[in-house]
BASELO-216828 format. One record per residue (C-alpha): residue in three letters; x, y, z. Coordinates in steps of 0.1 Angstrom, whole numbers, plus 5000, padded with zeros to 4 digits. Layout:
alaXYZ;...
//
This chain:
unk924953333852;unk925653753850;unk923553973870;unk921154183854;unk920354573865;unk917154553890;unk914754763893;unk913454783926;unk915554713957;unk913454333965;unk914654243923;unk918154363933;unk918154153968;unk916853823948;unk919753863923;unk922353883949;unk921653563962;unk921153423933;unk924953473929;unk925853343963;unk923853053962;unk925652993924;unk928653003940;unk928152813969;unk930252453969;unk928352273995;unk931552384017;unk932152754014;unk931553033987;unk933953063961;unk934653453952;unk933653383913;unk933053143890;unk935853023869;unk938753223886;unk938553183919;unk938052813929;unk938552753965;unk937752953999;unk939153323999;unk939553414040;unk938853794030;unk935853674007;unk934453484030;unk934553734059;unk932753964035;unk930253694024;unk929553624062;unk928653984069;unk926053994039;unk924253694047;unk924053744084;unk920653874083;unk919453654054;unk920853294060;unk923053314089;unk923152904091;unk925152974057;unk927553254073;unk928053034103;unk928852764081;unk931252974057;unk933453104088;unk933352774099;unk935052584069;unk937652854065;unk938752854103;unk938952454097;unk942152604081;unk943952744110;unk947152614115;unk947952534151;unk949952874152;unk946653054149;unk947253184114;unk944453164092;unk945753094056;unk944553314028;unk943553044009;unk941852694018;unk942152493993;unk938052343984;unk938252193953;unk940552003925;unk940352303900;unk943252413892;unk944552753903;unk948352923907;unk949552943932;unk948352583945;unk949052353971;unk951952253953;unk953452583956;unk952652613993;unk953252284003;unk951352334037;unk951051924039;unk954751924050;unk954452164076;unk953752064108;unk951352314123;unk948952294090;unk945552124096;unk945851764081;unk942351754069;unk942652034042;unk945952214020;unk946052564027;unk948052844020;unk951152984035;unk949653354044;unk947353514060;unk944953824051;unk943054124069;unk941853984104;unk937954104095;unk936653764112;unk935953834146;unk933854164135;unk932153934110;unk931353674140;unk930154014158;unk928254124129;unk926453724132;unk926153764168;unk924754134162;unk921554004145;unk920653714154;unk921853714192;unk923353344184;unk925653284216;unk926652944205;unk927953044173;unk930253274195;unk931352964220;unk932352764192;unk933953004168;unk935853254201;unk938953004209;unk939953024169;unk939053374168;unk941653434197;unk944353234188;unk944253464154;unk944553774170;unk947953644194;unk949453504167;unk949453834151;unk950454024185;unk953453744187;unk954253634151;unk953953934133;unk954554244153;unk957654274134;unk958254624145;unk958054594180;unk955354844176;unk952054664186;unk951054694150;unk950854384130;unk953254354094;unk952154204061;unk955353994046;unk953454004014;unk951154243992;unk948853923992;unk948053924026;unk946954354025;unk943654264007;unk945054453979;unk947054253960;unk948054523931;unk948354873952;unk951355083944;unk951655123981;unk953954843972;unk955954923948;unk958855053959;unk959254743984;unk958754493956;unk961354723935;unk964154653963;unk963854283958;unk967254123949;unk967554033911;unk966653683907;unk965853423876;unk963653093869;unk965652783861;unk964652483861;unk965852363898;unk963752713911;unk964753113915;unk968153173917;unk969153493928;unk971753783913;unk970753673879;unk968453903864;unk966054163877;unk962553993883;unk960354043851;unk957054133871;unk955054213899;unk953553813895;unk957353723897;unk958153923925;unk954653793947;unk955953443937;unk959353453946;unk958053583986;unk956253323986;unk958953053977;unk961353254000;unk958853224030;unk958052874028;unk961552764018;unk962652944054;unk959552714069;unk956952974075;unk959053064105;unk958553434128;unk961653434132;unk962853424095;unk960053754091;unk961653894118;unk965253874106;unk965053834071;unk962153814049;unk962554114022;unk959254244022;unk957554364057;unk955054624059;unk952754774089;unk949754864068;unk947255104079;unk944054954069;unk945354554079;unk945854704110;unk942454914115;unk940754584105;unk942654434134;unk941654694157;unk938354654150;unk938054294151;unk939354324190;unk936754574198;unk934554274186;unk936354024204;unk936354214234;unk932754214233;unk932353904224;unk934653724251;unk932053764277;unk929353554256;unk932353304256;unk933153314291;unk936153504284;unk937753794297;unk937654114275;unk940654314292;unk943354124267;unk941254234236;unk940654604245;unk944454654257;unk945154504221;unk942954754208;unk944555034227;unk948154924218;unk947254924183;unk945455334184;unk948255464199;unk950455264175;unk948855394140;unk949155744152;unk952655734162;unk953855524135;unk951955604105;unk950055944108;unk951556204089;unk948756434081;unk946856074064;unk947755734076;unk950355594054;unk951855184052;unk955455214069;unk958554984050;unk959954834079;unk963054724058;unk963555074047;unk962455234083;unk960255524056;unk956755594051;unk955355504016;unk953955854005;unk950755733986;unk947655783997;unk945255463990;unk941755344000;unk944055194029;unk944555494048;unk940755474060;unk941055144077;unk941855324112;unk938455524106;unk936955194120;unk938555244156;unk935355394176;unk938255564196;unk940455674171;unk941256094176;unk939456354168;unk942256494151;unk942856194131;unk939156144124;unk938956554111;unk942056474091;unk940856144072;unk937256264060;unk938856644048;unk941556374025;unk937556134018;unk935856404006;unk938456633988;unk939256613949;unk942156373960;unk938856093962;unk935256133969;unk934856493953;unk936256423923;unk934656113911;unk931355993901;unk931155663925;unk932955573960;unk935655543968;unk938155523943;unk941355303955;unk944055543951;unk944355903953;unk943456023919;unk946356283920;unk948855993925;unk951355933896;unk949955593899;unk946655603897;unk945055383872;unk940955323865;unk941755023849;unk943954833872;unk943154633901;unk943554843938;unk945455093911;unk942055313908;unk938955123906;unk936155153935;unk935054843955;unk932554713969;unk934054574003;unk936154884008;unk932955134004;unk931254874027;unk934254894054;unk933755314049;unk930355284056;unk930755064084;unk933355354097;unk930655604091;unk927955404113;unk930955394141;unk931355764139;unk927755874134;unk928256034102;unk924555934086;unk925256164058;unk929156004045;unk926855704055;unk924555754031;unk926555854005;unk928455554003;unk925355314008;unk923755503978;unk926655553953;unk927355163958;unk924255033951;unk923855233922;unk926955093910;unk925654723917;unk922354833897;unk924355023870;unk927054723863;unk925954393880;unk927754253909;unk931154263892;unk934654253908;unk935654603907;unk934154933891;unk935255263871;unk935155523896;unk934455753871;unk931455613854;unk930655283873;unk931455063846;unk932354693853;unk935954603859;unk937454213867;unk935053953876;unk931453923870;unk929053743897;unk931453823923;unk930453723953;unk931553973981;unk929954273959;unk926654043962;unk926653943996;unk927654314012;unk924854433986;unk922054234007;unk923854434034;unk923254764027;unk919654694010;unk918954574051;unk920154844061;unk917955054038;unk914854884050;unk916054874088;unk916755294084;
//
């Protein structure tokens, strides 16, 4: 089924879950119909968060599946493989079933995505003061977030690094490009890549042959560490992560846990993204290259959801929000690259268009920072872009139209977020 525009906010609420519940497998929430098959760990973070206050037996339930994913190292894959539909890159690309530290009980992925989970456990906990859900879901939750202080702190930094533009949250940014660019030249025979043979064709090529590389070397750390091509500290991976250990830390004590860890994570991590990646806007660092990548995305506001991040930073970030580079120049929020960039495009995905989850992770920075009127701004222009265009994947940030997906389900479920909100302010 496609959304149709609502009229009234209770219209608009009933059509939302109308979507999840379409896209619901029994299991977990797939992101959309057709294209997206199987359980999304950033989709299903998101999904959590919006249905917290409507159905949080299903938001327990969808965390739930996808940390049945974890492999014993504490990653939690990108993908958990739900269903037999086909989709590319599959199990048979991944090939998590000979690995070792994969769960046995489903085929996963190889990667991992923006730690958003523990805030979304928070975000359960938040309204519906469910301390079980915290005692059973806090052990995965921690494992996570020390495989990413041990695995992937690459840098030596405290921050954690991405090893491919998968795991960012957005795939297609061209805060990428240059590091895909530097890949060797490779081809396709028929035995697999082979390298020094021609440049890659495409981006698609480039993500696959990372892939291949990584799981070829046996998803080690210490191949990442030492070799792996592509490694990038990312500013809004990492705010995510900072966020999610301010949740942990306040959620260790429901678990019996102790808190100090989690906040001297946080702490490493603040005093990481200003050293590292402040230069007058947070900006991803190429660890191969040892350089900044000098374009501004929707990215460099992912440390605005650090409730102790700088005053100097904060100042810095909202003059760069609401300037002509995105909020003042457009008709929506927030557009995904600076619209200045040479690379901006309102037609490609994390290339130009606004989101959804991204305004909803703004908003969320907004509420951390008591700024009620950036706030409202972003809970307003997104719902009228819901109401305008349906609860598609992406949207013009120009004139709201529809981009990607239709009945997508993380623009649905963070919709029934913000309508809450509306009725709770």
């Amino acid at each position: 089924m496609e959304a149709r525009p609502a009229v009234d906010d209770a219209a608009l609420g009933r059509e939302a879950m109308a979507v999840l519940d379409a896209n619901w497998t029994g299991t977990a929430t797939v992101p959309a119909p057709g294209l997206y098959p199987h359980q999304w760990s950033w989709d299903s973070a998101f999904v959590s968060i919006g249905l917290a206050r409507h159905r949080p037996d299903r938001a327990q339930a969808e965390l739930a599946a996808l940390l049945s994913g974890q492999w014993a190292t504490g990653m939690v894959p990108h993908i958990v493989f739900r269903t037999p539909e086909a989709y590319f890159p599959g199990p048979a690309v991944w090939c998590s079933h000979d690995h070792p530290a994969a769960p046995a009980s489903v085929l996963t992925s190889g990667l991992t995505t923006p730690p958003l989970h523990a805030l979304a456990v928070w975000w359960l906990w938040r309204h519906t003061g469910d301390a079980a859900v915290v005692r059973r879901l806090y052990p995965a939750l921690a494992a996570q977030h020390a495989y990413l202080a041990t695995a992937r702190d690459l840098g030596g930094s405290g921050l954690a690094a991405i090893v491919h533009p998968w795991e960012s949250g957005m795939d297609d940014s061209p805060a990428w490009d240059a590091a895909l660019a530097a890949l060797p030249e490779i081809g396709y025979g028929h035995r697999g890549p082979r390298l020094a043979e021609r440049r890659l064709d495409s981006d698609q090529d480039r993500y696959v042959w990372l892939a291949l590389r990584y799981r070829d070397a046996g998803y080690r750390a210490g191949y990442l560490r030492d070799e792996h091509p592509f490694a990038v500290e990312d500013p809004l991976f990492n705010g995510v992560w900072l966020a999610s250990c301010e949740a942990l830390a306040e959620l260790a004590p429901v678990a019996g846990a102790d808190a100090a860890p989690h906040a001297e994570q946080a702490a490493r991590i603040r005093s990481a993204l200003v050293e590292r990646l402040w230069d007058g806007c947070f900006y991803p660092r190429d660890l191969r290259s040892g350089r900044l990548v000098r374009v501004c995305t929707v990215g460099a506001f992912g440390p605005m959801l650090d409730p102790g991040l700088p005053a100097a930073q904060l100042r810095g970030l909202l003059e760069v929000l609401e300037s002509a580079r995105f909020m003042g120049a457009t008709g929506y929020p927030v557009p995904s690259c600076e619209i200045r960039a040479a690379q901006f495009d309102r037609t490609r995905y994390w290339r130009g268009p606004s989101w959804v989850n991204t305004n909803w992770l703004l908003r969320r920075a907004a509420a951390v920072h008591s700024l009620d009127h950036l706030g409202r701004q972003l809970s307003a222009g997104t719902l009228r872009l819901v109401r305008q265009a349906g609860f598609r994947e992406c949207f013009d940030p120009f004139d709201g139209s529809g981009r990607g997906c239709r009945d997508f389900s993380w623009s649905a479920a963070l919709t029934l977020d913000l309508l809450a909100d509306s009725v709770e302010g």
